[in-house]
DSSP file (Angstrom, degrees, kcal/mol; ACC not computed):
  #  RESIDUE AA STRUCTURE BP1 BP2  ACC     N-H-->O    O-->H-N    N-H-->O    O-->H-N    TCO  KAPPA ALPHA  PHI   PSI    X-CA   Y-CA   Z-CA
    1    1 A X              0   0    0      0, 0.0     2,-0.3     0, 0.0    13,-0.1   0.000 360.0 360.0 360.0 144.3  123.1   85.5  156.8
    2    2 A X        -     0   0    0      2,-0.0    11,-0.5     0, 0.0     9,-0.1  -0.909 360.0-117.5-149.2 136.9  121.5   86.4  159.8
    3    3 A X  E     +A   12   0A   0     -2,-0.3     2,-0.6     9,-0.2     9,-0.2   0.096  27.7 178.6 -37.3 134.7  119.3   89.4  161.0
    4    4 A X  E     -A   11   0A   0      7,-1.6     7,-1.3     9,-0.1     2,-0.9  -0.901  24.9-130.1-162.2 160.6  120.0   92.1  163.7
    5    5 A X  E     +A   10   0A   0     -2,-0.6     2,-0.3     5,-0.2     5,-0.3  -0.686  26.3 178.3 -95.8  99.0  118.5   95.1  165.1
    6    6 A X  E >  S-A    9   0A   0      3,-1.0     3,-2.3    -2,-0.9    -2,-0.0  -0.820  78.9 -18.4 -87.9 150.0  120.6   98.3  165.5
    7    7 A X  T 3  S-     0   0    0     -2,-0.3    -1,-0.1     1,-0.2     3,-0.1   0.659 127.9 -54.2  53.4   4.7  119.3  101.2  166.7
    8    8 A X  T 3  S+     0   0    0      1,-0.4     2,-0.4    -3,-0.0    -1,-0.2   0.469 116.9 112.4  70.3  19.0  115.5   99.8  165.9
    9    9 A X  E <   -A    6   0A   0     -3,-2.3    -3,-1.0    -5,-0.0     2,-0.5  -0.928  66.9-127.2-113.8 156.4  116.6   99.2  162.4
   10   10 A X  E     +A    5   0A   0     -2,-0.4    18,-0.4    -5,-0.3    -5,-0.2  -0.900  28.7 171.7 -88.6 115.9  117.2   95.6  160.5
   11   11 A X  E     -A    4   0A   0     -7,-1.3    -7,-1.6    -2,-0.5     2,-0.4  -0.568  26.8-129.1-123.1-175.7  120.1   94.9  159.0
   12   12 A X  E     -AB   3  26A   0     14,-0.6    14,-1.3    -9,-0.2    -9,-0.2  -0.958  24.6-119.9-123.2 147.3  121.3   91.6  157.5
   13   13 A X        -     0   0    0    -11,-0.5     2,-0.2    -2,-0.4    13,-0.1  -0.317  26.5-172.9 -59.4 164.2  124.6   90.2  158.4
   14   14 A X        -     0   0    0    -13,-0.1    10,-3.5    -2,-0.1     2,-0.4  -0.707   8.2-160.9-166.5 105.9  126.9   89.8  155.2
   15   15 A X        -     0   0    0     -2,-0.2     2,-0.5     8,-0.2     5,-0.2  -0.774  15.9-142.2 -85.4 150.6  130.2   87.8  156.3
   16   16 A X  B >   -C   19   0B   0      3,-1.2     3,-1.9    -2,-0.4     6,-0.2  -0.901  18.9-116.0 -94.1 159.0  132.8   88.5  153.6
   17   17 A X  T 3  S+     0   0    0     -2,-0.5     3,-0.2     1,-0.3    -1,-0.1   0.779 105.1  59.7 -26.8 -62.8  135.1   85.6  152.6
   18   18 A X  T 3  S+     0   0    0      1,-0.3    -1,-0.3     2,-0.1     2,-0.2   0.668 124.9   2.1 -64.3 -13.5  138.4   87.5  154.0
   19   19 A X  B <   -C   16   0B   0     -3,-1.9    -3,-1.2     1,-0.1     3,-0.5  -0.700  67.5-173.5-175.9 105.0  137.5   87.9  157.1
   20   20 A X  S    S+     0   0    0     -3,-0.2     3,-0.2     1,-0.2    -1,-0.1   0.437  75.8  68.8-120.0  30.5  134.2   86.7  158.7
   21   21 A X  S    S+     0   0    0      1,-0.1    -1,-0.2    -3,-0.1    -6,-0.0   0.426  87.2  61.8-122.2  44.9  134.2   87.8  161.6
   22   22 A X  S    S-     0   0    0     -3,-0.5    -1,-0.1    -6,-0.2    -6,-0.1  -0.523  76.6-170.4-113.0  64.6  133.8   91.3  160.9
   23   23 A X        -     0   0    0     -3,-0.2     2,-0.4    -8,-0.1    -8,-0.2  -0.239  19.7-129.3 -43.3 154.7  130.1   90.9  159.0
   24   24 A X        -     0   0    0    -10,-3.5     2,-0.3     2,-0.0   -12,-0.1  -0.993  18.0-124.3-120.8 146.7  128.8   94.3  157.2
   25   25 A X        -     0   0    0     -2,-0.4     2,-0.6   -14,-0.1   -12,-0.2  -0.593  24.4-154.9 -97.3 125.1  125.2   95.6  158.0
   26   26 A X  B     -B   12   0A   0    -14,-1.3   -14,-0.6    -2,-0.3     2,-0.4  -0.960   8.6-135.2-113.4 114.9  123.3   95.9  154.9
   27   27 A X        -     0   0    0     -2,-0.6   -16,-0.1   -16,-0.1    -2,-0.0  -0.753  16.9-131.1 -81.8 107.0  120.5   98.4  155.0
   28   28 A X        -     0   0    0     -2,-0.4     3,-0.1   -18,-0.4   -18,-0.0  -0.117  10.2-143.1 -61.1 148.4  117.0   97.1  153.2
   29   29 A X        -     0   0    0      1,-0.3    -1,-0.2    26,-0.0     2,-0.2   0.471  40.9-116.1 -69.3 -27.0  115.7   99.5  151.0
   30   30 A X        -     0   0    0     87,-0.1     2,-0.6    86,-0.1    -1,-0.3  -0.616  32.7 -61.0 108.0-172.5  112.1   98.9  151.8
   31   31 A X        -     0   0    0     -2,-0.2    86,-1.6    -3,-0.1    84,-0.0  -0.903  62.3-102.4-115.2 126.4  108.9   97.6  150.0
   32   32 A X  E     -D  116   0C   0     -2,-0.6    84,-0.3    84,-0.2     3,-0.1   0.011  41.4-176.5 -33.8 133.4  107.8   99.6  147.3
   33   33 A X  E     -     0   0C   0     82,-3.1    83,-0.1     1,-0.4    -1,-0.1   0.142  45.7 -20.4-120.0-137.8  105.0  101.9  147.5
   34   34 A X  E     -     0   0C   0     80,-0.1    81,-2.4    -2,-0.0    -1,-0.4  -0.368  63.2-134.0 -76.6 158.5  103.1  104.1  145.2
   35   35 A X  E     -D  114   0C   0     79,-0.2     2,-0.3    -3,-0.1    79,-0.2  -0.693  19.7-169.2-104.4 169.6  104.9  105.1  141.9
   36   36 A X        -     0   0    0     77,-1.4     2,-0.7    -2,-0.3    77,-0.5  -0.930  17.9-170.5-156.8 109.0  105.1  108.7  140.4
   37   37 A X        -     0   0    0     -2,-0.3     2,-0.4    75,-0.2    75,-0.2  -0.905  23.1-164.9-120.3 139.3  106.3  110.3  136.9
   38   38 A X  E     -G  111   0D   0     -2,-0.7    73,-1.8    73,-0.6     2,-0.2  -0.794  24.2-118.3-123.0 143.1  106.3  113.8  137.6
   39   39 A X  E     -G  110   0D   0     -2,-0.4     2,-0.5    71,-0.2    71,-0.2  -0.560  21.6-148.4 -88.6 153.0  106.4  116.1  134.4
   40   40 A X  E     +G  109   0D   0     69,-1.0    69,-1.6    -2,-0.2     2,-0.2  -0.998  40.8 155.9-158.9  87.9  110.0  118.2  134.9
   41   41 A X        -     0   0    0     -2,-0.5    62,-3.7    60,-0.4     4,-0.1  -0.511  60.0 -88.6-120.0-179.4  108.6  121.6  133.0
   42   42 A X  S    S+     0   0    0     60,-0.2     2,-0.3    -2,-0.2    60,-0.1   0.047 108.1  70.4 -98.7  22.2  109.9  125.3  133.5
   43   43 A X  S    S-     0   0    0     58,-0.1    -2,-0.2    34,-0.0    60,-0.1  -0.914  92.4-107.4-135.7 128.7  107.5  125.9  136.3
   44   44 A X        -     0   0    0     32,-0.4     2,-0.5    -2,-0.3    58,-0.2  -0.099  35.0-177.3 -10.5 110.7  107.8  124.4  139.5
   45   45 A X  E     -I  101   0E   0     56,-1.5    56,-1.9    -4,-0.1     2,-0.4  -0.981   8.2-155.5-137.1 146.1  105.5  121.9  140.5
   46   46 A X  E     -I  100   0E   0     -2,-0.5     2,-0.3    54,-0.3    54,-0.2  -0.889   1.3-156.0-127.4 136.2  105.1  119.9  143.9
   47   47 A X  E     -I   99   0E   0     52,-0.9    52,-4.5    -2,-0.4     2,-0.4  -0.854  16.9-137.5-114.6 137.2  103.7  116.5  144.8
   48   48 A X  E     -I   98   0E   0     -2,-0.3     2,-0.3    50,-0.2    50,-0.2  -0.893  27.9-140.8-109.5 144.2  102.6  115.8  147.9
   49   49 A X        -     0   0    0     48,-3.9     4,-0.1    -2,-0.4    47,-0.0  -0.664  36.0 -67.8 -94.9 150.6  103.8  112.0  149.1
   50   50 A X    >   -     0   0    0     -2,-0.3     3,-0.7     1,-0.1    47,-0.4  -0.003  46.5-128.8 -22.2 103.3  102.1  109.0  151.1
   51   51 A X  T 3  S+     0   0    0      1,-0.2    45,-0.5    45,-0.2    46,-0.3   0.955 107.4  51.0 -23.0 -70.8  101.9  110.5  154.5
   52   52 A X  T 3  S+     0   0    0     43,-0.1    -1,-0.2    44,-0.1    -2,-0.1   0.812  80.8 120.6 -72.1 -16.2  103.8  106.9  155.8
   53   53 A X    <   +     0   0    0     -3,-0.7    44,-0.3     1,-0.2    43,-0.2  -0.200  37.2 179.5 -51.9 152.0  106.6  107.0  153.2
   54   54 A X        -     0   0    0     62,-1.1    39,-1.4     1,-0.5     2,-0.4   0.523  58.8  -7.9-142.9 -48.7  109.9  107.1  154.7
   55   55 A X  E     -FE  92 116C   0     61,-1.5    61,-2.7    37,-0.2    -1,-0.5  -0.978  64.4-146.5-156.1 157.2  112.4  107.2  151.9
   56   56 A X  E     -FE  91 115C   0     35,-1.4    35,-1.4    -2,-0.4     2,-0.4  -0.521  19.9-138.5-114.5-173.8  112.6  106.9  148.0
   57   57 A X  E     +FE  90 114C   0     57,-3.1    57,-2.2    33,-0.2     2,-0.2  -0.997  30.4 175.4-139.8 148.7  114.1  106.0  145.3
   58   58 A X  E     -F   89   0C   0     31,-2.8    31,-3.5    -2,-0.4     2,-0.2  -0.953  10.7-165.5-167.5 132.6  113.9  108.5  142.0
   59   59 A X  E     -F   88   0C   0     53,-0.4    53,-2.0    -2,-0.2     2,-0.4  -0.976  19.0-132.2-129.9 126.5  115.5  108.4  138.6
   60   60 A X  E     -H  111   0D   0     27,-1.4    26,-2.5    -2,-0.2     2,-0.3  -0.443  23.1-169.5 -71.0 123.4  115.7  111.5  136.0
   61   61 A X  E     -H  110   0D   0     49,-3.3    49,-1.4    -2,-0.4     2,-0.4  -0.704  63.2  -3.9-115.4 154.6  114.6  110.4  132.6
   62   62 A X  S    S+     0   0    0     -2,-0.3     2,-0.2    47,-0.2    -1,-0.1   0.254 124.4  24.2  24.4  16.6  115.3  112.9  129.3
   63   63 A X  S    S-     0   0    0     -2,-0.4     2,-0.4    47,-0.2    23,-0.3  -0.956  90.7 -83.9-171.7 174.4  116.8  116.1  131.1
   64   64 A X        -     0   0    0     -2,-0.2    40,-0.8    20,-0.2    41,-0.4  -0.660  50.4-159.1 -80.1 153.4  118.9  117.3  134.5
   65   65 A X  E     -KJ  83 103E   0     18,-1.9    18,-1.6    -2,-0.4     2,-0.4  -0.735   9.2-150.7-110.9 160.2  116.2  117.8  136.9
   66   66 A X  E     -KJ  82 102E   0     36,-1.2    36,-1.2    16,-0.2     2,-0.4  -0.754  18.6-171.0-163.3 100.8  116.5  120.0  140.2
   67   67 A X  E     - J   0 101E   0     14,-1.3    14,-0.5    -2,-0.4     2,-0.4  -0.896  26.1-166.5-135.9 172.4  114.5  119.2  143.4
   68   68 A X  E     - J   0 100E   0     32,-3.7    32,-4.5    -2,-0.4     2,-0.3  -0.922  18.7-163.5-132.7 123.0  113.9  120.6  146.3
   69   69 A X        +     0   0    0     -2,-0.4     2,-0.2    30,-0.2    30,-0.1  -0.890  23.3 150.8-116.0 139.8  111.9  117.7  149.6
   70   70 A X        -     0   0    0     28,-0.3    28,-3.0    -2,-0.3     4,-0.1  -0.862  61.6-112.5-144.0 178.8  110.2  119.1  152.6
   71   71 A X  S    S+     0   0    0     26,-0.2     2,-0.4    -2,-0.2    26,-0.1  -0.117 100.7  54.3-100.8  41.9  107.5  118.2  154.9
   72   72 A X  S    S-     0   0    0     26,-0.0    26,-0.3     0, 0.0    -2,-0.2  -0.923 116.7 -63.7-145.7 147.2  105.2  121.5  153.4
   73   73 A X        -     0   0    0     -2,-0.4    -2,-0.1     1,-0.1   -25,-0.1  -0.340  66.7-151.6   1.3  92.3  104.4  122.1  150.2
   74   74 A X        -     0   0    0     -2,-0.2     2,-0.4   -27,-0.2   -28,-0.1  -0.106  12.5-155.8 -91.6 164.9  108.1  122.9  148.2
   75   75 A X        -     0   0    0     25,-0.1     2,-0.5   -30,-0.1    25,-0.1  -0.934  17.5-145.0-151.0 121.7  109.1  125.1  145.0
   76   76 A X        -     0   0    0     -2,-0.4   -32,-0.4    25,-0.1     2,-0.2  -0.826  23.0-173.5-100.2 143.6  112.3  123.9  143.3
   77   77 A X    >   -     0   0    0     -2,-0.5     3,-1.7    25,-0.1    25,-0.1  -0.704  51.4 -76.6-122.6 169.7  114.4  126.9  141.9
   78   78 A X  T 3  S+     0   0    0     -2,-0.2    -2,-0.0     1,-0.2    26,-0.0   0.598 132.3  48.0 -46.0 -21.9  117.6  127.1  139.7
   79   79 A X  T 3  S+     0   0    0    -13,-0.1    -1,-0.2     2,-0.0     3,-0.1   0.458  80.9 128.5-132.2  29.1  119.6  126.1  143.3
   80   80 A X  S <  S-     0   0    0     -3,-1.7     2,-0.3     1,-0.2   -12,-0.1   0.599  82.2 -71.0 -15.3-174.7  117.6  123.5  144.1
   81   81 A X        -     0   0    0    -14,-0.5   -14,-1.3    -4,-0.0     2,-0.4  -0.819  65.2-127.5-107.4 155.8  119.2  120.0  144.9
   82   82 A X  E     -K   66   0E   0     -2,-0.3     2,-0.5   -16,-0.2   -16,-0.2  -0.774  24.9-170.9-110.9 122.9  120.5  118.7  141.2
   83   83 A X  E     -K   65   0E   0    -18,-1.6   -18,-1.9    -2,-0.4     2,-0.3  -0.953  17.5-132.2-124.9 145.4  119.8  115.4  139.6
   84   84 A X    >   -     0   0    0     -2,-0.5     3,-2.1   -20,-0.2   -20,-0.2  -0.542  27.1 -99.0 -86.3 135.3  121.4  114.2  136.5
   85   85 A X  T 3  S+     0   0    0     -2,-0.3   -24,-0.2     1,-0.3    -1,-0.1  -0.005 117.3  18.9 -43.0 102.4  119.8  112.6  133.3
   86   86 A X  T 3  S+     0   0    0    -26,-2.5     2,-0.5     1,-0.3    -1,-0.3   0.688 104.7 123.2 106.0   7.2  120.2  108.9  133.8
   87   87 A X    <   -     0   0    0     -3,-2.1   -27,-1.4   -27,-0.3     2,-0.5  -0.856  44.4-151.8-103.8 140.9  120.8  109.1  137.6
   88   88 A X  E     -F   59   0C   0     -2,-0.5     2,-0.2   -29,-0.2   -29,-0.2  -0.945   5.0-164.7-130.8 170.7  119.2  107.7  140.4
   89   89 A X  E     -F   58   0C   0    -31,-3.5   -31,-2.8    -2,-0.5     2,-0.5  -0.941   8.4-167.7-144.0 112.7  118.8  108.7  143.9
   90   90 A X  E     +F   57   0C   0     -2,-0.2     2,-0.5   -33,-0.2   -33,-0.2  -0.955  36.2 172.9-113.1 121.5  117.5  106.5  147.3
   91   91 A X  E     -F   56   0C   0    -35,-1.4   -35,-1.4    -2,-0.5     2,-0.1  -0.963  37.2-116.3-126.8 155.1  116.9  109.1  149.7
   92   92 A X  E     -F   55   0C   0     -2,-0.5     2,-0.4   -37,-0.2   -37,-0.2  -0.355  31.5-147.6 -69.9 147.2  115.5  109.6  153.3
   93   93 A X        -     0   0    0    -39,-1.4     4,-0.2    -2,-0.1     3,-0.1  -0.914  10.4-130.4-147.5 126.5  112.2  111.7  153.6
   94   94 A X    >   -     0   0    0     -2,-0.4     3,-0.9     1,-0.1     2,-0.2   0.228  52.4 -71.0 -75.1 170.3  111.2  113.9  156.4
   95   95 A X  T 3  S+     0   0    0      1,-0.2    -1,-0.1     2,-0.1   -43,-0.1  -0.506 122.8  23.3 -65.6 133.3  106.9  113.3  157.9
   96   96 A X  T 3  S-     0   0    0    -45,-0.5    -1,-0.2    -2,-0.2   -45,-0.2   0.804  94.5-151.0  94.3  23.1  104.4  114.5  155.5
   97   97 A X    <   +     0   0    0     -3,-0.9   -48,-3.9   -47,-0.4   -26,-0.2  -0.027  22.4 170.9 -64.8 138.1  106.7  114.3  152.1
   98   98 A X  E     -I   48   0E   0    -28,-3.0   -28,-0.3   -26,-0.3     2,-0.2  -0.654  13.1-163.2-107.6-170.9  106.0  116.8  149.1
   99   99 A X  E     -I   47   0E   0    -52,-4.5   -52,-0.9    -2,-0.2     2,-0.8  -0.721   4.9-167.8-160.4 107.6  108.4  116.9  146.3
  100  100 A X  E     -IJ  46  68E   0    -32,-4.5   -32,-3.7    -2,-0.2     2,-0.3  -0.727   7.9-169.4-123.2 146.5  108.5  119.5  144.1
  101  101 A X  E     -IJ  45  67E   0    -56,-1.9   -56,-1.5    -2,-0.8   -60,-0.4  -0.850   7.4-178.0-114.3 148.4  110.7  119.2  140.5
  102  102 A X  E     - J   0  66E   0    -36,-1.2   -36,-1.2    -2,-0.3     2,-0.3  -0.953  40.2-105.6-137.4 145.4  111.8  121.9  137.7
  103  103 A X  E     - J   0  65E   0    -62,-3.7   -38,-0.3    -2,-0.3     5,-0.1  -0.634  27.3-137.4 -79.9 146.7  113.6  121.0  134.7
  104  104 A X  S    S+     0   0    0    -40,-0.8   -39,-0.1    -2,-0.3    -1,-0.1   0.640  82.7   2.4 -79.8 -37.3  117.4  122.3  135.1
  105  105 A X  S    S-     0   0    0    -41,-0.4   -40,-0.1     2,-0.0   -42,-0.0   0.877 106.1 -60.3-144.9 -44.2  117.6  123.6  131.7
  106  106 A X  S    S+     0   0    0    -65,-0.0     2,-0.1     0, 0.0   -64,-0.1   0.038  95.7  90.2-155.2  39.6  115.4  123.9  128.8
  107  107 A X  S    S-     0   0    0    -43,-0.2    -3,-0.1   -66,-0.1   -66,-0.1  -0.455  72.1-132.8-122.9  75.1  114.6  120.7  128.0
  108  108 A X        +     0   0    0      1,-0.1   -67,-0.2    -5,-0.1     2,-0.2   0.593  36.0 161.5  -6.0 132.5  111.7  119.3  129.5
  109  109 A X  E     -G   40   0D   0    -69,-1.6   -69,-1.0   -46,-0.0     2,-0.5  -0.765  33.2-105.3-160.1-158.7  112.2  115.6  131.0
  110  110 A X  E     -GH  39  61D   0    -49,-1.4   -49,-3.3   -71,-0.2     2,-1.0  -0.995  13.5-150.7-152.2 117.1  110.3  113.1  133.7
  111  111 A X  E     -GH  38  60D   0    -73,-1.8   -73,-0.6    -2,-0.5   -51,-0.2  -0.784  13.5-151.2 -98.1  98.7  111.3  112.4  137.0
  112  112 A X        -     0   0    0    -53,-2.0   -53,-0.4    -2,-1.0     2,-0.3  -0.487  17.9-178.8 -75.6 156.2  110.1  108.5  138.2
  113  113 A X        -     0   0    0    -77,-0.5   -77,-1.4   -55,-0.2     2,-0.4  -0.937  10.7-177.4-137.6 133.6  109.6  108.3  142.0
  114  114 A X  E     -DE  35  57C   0    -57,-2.2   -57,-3.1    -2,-0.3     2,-0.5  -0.981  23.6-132.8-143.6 156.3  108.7  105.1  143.5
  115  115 A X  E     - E   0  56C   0    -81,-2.4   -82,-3.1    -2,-0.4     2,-0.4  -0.968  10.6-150.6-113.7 126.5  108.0  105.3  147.5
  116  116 A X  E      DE  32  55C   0    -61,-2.7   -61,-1.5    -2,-0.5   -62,-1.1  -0.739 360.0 360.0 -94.2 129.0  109.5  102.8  149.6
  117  117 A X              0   0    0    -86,-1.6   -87,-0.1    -2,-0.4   -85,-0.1   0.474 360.0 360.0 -98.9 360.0  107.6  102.0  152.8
């Protein structure tokens, strides 16, 4: 395997077997940052994230969850963005991230967050 910079990002080479000289650029996830379980109630609540976080990775634990990322203070509503119990999510995150989560339906559940740097 061997490193290369597109765009100012690092990817890793990956030849496959069939055919190597068409490598595929595999995108690092990052190094873990701070971790988060954020209560998923029937009011809206927002976390603000590490100022240098850049994307995350978040899985919904005992209910659908529905949240809504900005770089301001957020309020997730009923058409929020939807995650499912038992899904995870690596996402991209604008300068300044909050993240705010509401439970989807009326069972109360825990969204883990961990910030990748």
């Amino acid at each position: 395997m061997t490193q290369k910079i597109v765009n100012g990002d690092r990817y890793t080479e990956v030849y496959v077997k069939a055919d190597p000289a068409s490598p595929l650029y595999v995108e690092p996830l990052g190094v873990t940052g701070t971790a988060y379980q954020l209560a998923a109630t029937a009011t809206s609540t927002n976390t603000q994230l590490t100022s240098s976080c850049t994307r995350l990775t978040m899985r919904a634990v005992g209910a659908d969850i529905r949240y809504q990322i900005g770089s301001t203070a957020q309020t997730a509503t009923v058409a929020s963005h939807f995650i499912a119990n038992g899904e995870r999510l690596d996402i991209g995150l604008p300068s300044t991230p909050h993240i705010a989560i509401l439970r989807n339906a009326s069972t109360n559940g825990t969204l883990e967050v961990t910030e990748l740097q």
